[in-house]
Structure formats: structure tokens, C-alpha cells
MARLODO-991751 format. One record per residue (C-alpha): residue number from 0; x, y, z. Coordinates in steps of 0.25 Angstrom, whole numbers. Example, Ala and Ser with C-alpha at 12.3 -4.5 7.8 and 13.67 -1.06 7.14 Angstrom:
+-----+-------+-------+-------+
|   k |    xx |    yy |    zz |
+-----+-------+-------+-------+
|   0 |    49 |   -18 |    31 |
|   1 |    55 |    -4 |    29 |
+-----+-------+-------+-------+
END
This chain:
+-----+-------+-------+-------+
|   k |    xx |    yy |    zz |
+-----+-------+-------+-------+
|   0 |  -260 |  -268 |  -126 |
|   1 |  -250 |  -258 |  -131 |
|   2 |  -254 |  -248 |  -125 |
|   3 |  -254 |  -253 |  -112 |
|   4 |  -238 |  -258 |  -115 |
|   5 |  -235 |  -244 |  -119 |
|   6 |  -240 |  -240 |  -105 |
|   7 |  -231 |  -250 |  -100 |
|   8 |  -219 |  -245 |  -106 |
|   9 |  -223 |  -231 |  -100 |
|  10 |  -222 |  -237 |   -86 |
|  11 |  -210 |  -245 |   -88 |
|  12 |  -203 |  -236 |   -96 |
|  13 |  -207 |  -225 |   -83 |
|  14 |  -202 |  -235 |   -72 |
|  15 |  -189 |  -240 |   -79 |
|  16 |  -193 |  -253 |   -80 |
|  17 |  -190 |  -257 |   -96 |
|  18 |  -188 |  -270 |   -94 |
|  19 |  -202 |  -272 |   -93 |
|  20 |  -206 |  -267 |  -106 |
|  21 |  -199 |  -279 |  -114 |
|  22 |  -210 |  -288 |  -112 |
|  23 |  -220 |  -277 |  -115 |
|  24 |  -213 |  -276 |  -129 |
|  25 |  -212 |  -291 |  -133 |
|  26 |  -228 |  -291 |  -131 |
|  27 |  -229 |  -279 |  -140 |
|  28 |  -218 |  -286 |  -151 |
|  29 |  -225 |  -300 |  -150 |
|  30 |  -238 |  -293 |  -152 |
|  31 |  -248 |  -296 |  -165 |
|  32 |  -254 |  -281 |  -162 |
|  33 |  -241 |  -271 |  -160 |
|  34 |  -245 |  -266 |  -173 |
|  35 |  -259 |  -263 |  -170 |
|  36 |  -258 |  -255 |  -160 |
|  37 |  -259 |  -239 |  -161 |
|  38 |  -248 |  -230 |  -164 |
|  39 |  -247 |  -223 |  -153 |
|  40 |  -246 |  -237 |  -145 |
|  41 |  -237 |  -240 |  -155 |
|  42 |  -228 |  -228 |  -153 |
|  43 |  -227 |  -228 |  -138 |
|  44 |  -223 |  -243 |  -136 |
|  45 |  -213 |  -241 |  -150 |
|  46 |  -208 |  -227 |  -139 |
|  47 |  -206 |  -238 |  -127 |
|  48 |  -200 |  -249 |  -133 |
|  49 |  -191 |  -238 |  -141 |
|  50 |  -186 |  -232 |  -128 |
|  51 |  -185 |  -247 |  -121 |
|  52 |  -176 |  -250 |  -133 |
|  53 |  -169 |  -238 |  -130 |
|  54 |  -165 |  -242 |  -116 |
|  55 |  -162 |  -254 |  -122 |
|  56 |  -150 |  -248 |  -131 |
|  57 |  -158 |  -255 |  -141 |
|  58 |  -157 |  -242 |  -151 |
|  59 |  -162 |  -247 |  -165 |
|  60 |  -176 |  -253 |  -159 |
|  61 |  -176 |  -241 |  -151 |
|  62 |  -175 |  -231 |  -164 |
|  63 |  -185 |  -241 |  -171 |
|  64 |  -197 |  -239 |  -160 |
|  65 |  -194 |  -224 |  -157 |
|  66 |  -195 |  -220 |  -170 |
|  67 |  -206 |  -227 |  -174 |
|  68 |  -214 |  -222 |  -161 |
|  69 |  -207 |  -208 |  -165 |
|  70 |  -212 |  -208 |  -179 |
|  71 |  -225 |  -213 |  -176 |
|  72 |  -229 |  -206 |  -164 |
|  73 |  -238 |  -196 |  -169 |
|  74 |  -234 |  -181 |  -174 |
|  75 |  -242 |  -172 |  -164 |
|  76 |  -234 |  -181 |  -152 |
|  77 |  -223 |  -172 |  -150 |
|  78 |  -221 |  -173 |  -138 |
|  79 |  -221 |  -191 |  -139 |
|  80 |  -211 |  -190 |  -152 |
|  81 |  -202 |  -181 |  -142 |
|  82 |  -203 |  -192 |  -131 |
|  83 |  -200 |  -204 |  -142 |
|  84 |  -188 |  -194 |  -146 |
|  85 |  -181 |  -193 |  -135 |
|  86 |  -177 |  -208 |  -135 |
|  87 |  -178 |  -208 |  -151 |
|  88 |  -166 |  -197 |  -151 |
|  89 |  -156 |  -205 |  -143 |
|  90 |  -159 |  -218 |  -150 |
|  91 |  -157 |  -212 |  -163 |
|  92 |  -144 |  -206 |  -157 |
|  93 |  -137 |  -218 |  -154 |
|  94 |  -141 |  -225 |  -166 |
|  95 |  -133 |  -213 |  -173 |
|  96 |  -145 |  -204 |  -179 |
|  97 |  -144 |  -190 |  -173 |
|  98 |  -158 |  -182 |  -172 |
|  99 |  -158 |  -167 |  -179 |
| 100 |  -161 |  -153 |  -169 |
| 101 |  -174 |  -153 |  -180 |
| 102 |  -178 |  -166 |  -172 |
| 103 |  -175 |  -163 |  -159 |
| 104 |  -179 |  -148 |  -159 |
| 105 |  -194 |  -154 |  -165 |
| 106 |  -194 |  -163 |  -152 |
| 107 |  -189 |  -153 |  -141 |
| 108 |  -177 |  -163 |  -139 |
| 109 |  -165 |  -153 |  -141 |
| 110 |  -160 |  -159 |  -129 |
| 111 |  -154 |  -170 |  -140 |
| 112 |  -148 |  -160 |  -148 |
| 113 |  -134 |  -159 |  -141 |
| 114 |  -132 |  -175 |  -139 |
| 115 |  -135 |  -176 |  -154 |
| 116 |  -127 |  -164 |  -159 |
| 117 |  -114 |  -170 |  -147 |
| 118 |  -116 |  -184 |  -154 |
| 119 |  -115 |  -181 |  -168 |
| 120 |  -103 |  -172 |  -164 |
| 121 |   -96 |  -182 |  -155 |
| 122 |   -96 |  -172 |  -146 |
| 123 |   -95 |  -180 |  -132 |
| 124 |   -95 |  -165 |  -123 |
| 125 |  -105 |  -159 |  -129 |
| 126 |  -114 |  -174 |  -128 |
| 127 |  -111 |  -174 |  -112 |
| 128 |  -116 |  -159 |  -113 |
| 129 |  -129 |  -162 |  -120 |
| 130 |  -132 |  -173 |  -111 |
| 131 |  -128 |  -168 |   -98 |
| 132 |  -138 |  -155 |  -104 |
| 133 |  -148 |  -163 |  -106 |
| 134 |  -146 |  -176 |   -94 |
| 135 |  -160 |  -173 |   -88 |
| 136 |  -168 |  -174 |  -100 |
| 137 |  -160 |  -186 |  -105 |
| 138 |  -162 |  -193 |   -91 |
| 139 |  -176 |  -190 |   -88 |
| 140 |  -179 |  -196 |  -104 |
| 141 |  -171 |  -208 |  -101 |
| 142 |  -161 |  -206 |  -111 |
| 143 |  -149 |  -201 |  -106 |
| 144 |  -140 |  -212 |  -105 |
| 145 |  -145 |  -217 |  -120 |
| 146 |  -139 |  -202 |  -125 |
| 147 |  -127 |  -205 |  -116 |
| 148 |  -123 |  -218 |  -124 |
| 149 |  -124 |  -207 |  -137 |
| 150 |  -108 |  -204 |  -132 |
| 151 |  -104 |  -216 |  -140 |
| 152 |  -109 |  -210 |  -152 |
| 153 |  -102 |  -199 |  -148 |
| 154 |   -89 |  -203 |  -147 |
| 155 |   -91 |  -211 |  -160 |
| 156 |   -93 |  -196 |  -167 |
| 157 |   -84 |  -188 |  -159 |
| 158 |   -72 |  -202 |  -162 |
| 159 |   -76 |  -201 |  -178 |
| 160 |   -71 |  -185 |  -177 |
| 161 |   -59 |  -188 |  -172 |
| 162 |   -57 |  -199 |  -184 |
| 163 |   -62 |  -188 |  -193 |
| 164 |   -52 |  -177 |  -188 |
| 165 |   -41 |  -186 |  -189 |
| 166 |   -44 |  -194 |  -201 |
| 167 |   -36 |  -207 |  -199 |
| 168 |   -40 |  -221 |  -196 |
| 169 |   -32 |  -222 |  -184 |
| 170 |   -32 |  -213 |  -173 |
| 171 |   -27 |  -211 |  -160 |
| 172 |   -35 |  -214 |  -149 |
| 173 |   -30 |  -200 |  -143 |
| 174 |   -38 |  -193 |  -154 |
| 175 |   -50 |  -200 |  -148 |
| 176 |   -45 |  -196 |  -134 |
| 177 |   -42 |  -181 |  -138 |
| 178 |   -56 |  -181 |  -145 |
| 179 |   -63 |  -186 |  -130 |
| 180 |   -57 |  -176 |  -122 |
| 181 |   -61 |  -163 |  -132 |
| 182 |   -75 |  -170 |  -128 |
| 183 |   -72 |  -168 |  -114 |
| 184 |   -73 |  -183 |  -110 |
| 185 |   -67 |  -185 |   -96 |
| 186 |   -57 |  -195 |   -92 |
| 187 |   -55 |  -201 |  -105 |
| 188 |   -42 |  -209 |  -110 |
| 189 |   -37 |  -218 |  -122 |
| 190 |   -44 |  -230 |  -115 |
| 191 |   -58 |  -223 |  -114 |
| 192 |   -54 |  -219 |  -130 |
| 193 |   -53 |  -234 |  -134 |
| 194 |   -66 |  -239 |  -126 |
| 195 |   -73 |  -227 |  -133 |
| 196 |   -67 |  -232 |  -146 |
| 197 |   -71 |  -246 |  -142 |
| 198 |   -85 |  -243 |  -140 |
| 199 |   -87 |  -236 |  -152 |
| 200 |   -81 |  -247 |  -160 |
| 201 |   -89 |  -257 |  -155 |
| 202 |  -101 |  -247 |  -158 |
| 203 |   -96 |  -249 |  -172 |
| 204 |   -95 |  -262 |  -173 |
| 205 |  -109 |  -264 |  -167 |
| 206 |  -120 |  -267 |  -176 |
| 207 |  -128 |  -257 |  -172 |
| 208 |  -125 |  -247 |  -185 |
| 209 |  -129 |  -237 |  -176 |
| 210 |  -118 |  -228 |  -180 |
| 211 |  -109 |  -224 |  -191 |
| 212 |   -95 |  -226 |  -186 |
| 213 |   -84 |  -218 |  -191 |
| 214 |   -70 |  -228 |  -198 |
| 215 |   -64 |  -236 |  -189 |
| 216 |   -51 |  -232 |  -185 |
| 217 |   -37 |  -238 |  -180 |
| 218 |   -35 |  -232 |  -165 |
| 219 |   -20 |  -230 |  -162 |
| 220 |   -14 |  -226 |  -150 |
| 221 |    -8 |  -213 |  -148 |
| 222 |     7 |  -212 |  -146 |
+-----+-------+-------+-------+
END
């Protein structure tokens, strides 16, 4: 049975038609057998409903079933742990956990290696640069638009300099702007500041813990 879900998947996964694999999963989770079937079954439907969950920007199920087809698919499948990887990676990055050049040069997977560096950095150019580099890989994997939502985190890091090079709880919202431009992004003003501010708030206040947030500051307007 599961094997012929996995095939399933494989199809609707290749047509772009998702939605039809939530059924699929409620026969597997209400199943008596799930755990009887092989692991290689079990790897390849925990790889699906790990990327559906993805798509799904639900990132912690996501995590939980592409890593455990990750570490479970077996050692002398380089080229399937690659595969479960490439949407592993941007999971992982967007719930704050940065893969090492180790990793990704074990994997052939480099193309990674300049979103994670521009991420940790809160280097928002040299994030454009690195996904711009690498669009078609990205698109033709299905993933690009997941790595463009990693801007956020970006701003989060590249926000918690300028707190750290100023060292006071309330700042000027033109430290923010200053900080943008040096980043070369185009066409941005106070009110884009404040929406970028308001979005990362609410990220805080979310209960996603997916990140750690720098202080909370007291914004005040420049005079």
C-alpha cells in the first residue's frame, strides 16, 4: 500500500497537484500498519509529506519528516540524502539552524553556501547576489521562493548590528534606513523601515521560537 502512495506522490508532486496528497496522508496516519512497512517506503513518503509540509509553510513538521528520511535513508544513497537535502537545508534555515561548508561540500550543494553565509551576516546584497547566482537551480528545485522568505531573517540580523554598533535601547529609525541603503535596497523610506520593523516584531511575538530575537528597542524618530 505504501508503496503505491509513494508512487502517488511522485505523480502528484510532478504534475503540481498537492492537494491531492492530503487524503493520501490521512490513510497512512490512520493506518494500523505505517510502522510495518520497509524503510525505504518509509523514507520516501516521510521525503513527500516532508516536502508537502514545506509548501505548506508548515516548517517544524517539515524538519521532522526530512530528517528522519535524511537520517534514515541508507549511507551508500548519496545521491537520495542530496535530493532530501536540498529541501532539508532551507527548512533548517528558516527555522534559524545554518548548515556548515563541511555539509554542503559533502553534498555537492555549494550552491547554499553564499545565502547561508549573506543570512548569518545580514548581508541583504550579497543574499540578492547569491540567489540571483543561483535562480535556475533554486526554480528548477522548487525552492526558490522558500529561500527568498530567508530576507526576513536577514533583516532580523542585519537590524541586530546596527542595535549592537549603537549600543542603546532606543534608536533612530534612520539608523535602520542608513543600514538599508549600504545593503543597496532600492526605493526604501521610513514608512518601509517601520513595516520591516513591524513584521519582525510580530515574528517575535510569534510562538514559533524559531529564532532568537535581539532586545527589544524603543524606535524614535529622527529630528
Amino acid at each position: 500500500m505504501l508503496f503505491l502512495i509513494n508512487q502517488l506522490f511522485k505523480i502528484y508532486f510532478k504534475i503540481n497537484k498537492l492537494h491531492l496528497c492530503k487524503p493520501l496522508v490521512r490513510a497512512i496516519d490512520s493506518s494500523n500498519l505505517k510502522d510495518d512497512y520497509s524503510m525505504a517506503q518509509r523514507v520516501t513518503y516521510k521525503y513527500y509529506v516532508g516536502r508537502k509540509a514545506m509548501f505548506d509553510s508548515d516548517y517544524k513538521p517539515a524538519e521532522e519528516y526530512l530528517s528522519f528520511s535524511f537520517q534514515h535513508c541508507h549511507r551508500s544513497s548519496q545521491r537520495n540524502k542530496r535530493m532530501i537535502l536540498i529541501y532539508l537545508l532551507p527548512v533548517k534555515m528558516l527555522l534559524g539552524h545554518m548548515p556548515n561548508h563541511q555539509l554542503l561540500r559533502k553534498y555537492d550543494l555549494m550552491q547554499f553556501a553564499d545565502v547561508t553565509k549573506a543570512v548569518c551576516e545580514g548581508n541583504l546584497l550579497l543574499l540578492n547576489e547569491a540567489l540571483a547566482k543561483h535562480e535556475t537551480f533554486f526554480i528548477r528545485c522548487g525552492i526558490f521562493l522558500i529561500l527568498e522568505k530567508l530576507k526576513i531573517i536577514t533583516y532580523r540580523n542585519l537590524f541586530k548590528k546596527v542595535y549592537q554598533l549603537l549600543k542603546t535601547h532606543q534608536l533612530p529609525l534612520d539608523a535602520f534606513l542608513v543600514a538599508l541603503k549600504m545593503m543597496q535596497v532600492e526605493e526604501v523610506d521610513i514608512d518601509e523601515v517601520q513595516c520591516i520593523l513591524a513584521n519582525l516584531i510580530c515574528e517575535v511575538r510569534s510562538h514559533t521560537h524559531t529564532h532568537t530575537p535581539f532586545p527589544l528597542t524603543i524606535l524614535s524618530a529622527s529630528t
